[in-house]
MMTF fields as JSON, N, C-alpha, C and O atoms, coordinates in Angstrom:
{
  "mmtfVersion": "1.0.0",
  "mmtfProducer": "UNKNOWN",
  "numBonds": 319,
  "numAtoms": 320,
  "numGroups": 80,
  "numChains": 1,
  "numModels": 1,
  "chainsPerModel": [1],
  "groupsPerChain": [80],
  "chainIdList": ["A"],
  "bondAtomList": [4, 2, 8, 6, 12, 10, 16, 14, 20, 18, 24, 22, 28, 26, 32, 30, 36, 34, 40, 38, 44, 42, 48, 46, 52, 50, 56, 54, 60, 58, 64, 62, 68, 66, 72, 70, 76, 74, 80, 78, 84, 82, 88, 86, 92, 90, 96, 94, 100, 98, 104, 102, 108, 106, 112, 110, 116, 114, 120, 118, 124, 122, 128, 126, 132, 130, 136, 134, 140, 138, 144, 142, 148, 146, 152, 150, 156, 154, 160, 158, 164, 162, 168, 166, 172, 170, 176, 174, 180, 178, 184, 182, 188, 186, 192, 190, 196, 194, 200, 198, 204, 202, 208, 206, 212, 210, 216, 214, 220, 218, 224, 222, 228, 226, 232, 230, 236, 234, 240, 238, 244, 242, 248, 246, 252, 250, 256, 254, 260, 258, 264, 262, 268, 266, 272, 270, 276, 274, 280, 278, 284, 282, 288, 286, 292, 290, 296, 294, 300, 298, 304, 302, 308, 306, 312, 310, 316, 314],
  "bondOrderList": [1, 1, 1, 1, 1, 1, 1, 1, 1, 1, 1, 1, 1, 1, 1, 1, 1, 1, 1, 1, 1, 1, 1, 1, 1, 1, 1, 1, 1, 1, 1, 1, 1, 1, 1, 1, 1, 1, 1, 1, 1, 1, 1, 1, 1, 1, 1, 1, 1, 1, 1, 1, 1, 1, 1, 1, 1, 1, 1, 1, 1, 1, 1, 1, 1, 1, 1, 1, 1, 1, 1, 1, 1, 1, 1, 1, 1, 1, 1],
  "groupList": [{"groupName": "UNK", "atomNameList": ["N", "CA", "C", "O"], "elementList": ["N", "C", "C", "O"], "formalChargeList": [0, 0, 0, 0], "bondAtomList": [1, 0, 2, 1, 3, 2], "bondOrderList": [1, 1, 2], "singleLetterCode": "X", "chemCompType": "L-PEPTIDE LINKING"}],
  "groupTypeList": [0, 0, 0, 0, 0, 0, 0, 0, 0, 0, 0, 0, 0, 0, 0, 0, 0, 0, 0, 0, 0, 0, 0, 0, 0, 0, 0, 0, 0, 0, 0, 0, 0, 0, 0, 0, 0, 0, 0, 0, 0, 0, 0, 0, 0, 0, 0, 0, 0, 0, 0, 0, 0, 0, 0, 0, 0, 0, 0, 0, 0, 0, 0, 0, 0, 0, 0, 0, 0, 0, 0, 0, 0, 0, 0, 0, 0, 0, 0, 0],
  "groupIdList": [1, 2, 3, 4, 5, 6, 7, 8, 9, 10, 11, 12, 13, 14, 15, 16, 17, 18, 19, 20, 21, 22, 23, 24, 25, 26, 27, 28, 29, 30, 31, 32, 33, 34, 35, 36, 37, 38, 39, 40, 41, 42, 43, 44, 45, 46, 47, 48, 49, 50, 51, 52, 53, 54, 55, 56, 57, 58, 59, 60, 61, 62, 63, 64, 65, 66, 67, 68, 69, 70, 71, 72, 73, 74, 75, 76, 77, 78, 79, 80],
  "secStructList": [7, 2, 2, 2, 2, 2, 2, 2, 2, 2, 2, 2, 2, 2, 2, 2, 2, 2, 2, 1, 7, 6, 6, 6, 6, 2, 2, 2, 2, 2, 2, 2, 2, 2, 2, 2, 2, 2, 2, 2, 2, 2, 2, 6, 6, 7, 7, 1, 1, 7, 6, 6, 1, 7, 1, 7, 7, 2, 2, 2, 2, 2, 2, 2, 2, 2, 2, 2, 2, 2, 2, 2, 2, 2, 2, 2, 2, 2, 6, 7],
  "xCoordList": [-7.33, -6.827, -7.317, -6.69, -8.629, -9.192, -8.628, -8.675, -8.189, -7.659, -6.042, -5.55, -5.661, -3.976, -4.486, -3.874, -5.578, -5.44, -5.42, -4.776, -6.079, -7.156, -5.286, -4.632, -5.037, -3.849, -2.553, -1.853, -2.645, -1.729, -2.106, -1.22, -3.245, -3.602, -3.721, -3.451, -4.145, -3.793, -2.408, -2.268, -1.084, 0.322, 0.455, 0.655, 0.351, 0.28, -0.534, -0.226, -1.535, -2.357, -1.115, -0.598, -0.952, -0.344, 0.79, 1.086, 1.893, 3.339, 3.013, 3.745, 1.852, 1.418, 1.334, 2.21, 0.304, -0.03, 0.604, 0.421, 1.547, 2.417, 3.75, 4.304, 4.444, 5.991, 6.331, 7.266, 5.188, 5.627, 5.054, 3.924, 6.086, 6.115, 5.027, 4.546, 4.634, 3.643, 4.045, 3.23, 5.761, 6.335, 7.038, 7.501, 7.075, 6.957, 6.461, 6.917, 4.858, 3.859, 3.354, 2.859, 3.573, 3.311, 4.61, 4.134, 5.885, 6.636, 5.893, 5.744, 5.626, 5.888, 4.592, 4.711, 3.049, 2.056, 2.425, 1.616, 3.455, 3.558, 4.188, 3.524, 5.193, 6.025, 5.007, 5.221, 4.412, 3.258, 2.26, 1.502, 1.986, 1.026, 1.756, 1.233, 3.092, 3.633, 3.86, 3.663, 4.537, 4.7, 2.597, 2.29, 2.083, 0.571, 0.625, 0.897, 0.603, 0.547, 1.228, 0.701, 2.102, 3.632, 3.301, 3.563, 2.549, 2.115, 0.71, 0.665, -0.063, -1.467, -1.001, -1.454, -0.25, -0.234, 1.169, 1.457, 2.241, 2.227, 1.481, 1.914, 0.381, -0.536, -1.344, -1.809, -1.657, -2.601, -2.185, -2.628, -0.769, 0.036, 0.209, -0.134, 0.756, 0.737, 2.06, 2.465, 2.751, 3.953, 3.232, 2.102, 4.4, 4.659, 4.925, 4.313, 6.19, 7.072, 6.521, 6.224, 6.37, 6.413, 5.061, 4.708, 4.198, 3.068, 2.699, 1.521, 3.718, 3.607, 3.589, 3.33, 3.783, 3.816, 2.233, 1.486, 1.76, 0.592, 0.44, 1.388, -0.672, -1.043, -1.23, -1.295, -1.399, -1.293, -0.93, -1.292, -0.129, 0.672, -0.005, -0.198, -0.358, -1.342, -0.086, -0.361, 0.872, 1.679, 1.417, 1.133, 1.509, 1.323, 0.269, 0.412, -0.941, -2.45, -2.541, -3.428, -1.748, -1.863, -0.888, -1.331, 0.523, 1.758, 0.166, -0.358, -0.207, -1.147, -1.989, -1.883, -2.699, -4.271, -3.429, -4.166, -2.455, -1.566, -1.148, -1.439, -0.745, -0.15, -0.902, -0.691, -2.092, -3.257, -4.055, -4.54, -4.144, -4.415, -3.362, -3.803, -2.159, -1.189, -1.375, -1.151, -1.885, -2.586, -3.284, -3.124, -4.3, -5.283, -5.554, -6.51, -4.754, -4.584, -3.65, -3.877, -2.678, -1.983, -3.071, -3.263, -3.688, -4.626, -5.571, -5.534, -6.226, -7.144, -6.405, -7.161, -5.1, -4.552, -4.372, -4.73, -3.991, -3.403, -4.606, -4.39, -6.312, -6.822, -8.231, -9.21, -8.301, -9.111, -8.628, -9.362],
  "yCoordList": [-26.714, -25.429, -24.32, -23.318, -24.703, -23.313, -23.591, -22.713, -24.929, -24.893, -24.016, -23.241, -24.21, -23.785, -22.611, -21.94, -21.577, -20.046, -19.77, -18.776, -20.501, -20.034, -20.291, -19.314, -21.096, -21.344, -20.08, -19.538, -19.918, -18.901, -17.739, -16.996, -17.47, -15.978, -15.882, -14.791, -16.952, -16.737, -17.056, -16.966, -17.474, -17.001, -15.752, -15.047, -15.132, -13.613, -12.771, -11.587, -13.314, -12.563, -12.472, -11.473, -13.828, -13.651, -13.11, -12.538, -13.293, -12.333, -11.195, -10.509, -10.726, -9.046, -8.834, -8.427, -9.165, -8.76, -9.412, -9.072, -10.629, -11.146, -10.532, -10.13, -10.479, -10.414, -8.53, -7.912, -8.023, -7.055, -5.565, -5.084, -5.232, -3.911, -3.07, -3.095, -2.327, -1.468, -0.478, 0.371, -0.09, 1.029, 0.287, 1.034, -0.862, -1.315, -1.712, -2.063, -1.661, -1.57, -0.135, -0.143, 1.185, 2.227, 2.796, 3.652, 2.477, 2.497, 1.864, 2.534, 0.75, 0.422, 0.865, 1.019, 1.089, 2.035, 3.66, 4.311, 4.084, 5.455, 5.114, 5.413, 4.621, 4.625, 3.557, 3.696, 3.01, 2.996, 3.772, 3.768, 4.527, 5.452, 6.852, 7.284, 7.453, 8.066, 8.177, 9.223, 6.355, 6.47, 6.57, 7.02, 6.279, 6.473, 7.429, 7.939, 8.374, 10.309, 10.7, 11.488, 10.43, 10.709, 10.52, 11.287, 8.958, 8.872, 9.674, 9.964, 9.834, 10.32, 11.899, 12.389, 12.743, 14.044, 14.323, 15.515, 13.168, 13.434, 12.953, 13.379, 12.104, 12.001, 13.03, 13.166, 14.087, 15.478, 16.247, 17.073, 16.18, 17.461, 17.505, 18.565, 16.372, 16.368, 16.965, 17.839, 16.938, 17.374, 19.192, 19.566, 19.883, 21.224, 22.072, 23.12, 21.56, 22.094, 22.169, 23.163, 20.769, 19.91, 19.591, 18.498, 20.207, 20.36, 19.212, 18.932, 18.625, 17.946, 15.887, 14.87, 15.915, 14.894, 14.65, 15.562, 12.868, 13.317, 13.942, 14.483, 13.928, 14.758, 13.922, 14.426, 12.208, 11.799, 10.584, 9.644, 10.279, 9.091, 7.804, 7.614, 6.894, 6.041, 4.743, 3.678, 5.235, 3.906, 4.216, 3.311, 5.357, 6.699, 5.993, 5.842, 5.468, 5.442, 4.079, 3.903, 2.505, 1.9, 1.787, 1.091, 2.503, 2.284, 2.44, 1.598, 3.99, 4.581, 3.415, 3.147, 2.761, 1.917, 0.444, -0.189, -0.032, -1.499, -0.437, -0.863, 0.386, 0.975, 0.993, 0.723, 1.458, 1.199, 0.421, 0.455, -0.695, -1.859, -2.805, -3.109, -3.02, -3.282, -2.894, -3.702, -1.323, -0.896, -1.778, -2.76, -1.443, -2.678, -3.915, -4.393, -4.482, -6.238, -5.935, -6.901, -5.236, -5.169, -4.853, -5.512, -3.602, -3.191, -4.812, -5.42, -4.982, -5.767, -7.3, -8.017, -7.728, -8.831, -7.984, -8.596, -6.82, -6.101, -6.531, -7.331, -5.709, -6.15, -6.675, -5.928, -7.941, -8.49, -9.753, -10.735],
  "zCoordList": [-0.921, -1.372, -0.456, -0.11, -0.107, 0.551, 2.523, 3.384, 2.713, 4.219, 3.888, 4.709, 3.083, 2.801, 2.638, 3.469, 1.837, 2.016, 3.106, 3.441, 4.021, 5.231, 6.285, 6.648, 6.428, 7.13, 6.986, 7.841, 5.319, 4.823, 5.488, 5.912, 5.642, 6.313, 7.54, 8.042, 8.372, 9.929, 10.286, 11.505, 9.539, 9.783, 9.65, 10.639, 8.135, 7.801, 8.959, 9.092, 9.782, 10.655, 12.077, 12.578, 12.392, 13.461, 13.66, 14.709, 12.214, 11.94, 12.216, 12.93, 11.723, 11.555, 13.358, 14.121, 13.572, 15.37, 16.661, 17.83, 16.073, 17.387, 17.443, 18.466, 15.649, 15.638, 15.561, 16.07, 14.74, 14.372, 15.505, 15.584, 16.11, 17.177, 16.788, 15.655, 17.708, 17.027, 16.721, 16.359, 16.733, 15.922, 14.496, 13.634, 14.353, 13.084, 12.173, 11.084, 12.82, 12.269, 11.513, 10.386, 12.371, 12.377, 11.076, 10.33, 10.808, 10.231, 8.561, 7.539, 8.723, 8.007, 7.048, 5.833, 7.939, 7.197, 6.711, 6.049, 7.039, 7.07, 5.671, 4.678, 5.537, 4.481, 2.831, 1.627, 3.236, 1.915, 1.998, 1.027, 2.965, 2.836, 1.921, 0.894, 2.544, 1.954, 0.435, -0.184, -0.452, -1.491, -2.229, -3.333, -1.687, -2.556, -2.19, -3.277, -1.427, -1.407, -2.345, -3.13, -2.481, -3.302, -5.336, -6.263, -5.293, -6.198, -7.065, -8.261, -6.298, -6.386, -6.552, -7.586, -5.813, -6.235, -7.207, -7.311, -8.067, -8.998, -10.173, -11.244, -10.233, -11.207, -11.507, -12.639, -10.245, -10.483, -10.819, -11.617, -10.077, -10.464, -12.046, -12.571, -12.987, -14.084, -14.876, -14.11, -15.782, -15.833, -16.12, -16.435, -15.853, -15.866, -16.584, -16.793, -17.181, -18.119, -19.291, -19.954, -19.569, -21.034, -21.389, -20.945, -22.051, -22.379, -23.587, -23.808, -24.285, -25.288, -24.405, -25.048, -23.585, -22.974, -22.531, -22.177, -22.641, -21.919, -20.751, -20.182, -20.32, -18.991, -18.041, -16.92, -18.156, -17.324, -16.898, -17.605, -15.647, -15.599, -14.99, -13.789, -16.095, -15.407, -14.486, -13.933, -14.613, -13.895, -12.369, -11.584, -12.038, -10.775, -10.051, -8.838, -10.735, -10.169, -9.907, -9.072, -10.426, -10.537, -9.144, -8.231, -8.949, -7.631, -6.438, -5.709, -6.726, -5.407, -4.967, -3.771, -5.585, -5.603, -5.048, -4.292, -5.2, -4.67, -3.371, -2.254, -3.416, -1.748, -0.692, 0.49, -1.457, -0.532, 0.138, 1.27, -1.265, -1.206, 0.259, 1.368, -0.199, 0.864, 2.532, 3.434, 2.759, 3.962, 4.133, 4.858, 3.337, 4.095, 4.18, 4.79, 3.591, 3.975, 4.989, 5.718, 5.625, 6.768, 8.065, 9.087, 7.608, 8.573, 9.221, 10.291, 8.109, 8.359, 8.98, 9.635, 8.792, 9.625, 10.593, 11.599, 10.931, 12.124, 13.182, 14.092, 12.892, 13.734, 13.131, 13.148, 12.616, 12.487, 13.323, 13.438]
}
């Protein structure tokens, strides 16, 4: 089990740093970096209007924290 993770992640390593351009790399961090920005400042922001709604969106914090997460298992096959 643990040779098949280990195998699974040096494909995922090498897709990341052999196949993928370094403007599709750069693409493709911008755009999950974006939706966790995106997410994180409407969780602060908080609704506006509607005061009777809670104040805060825990689905928001849970998208941000996997977006991030996602960075860095990319990062870290990128250059580990």
């Amino acid at each position: 089990m643990r040779t098949l993770l280990l195998n699974l992640w040096d494909d995922f390593s090498n897709w990341v740093t052999h196949v993928w351009s370094p403007a599709t790399y750069a693409i493709v961090v911008t755009i999950f970096g974006l939706i966790a920005l995106t997410c994180i400042l409407g969780f602060l922001k908080g609704p506006k209007f509607n005061k009777d709604v809670k104040p805060f969106k825990w689905g928001s914090v849970v998208i941000c924290v996997v977006c991030l997460l996602v960075i860095g298992v990319i990062s870290l096959a990128r250059y580990m």
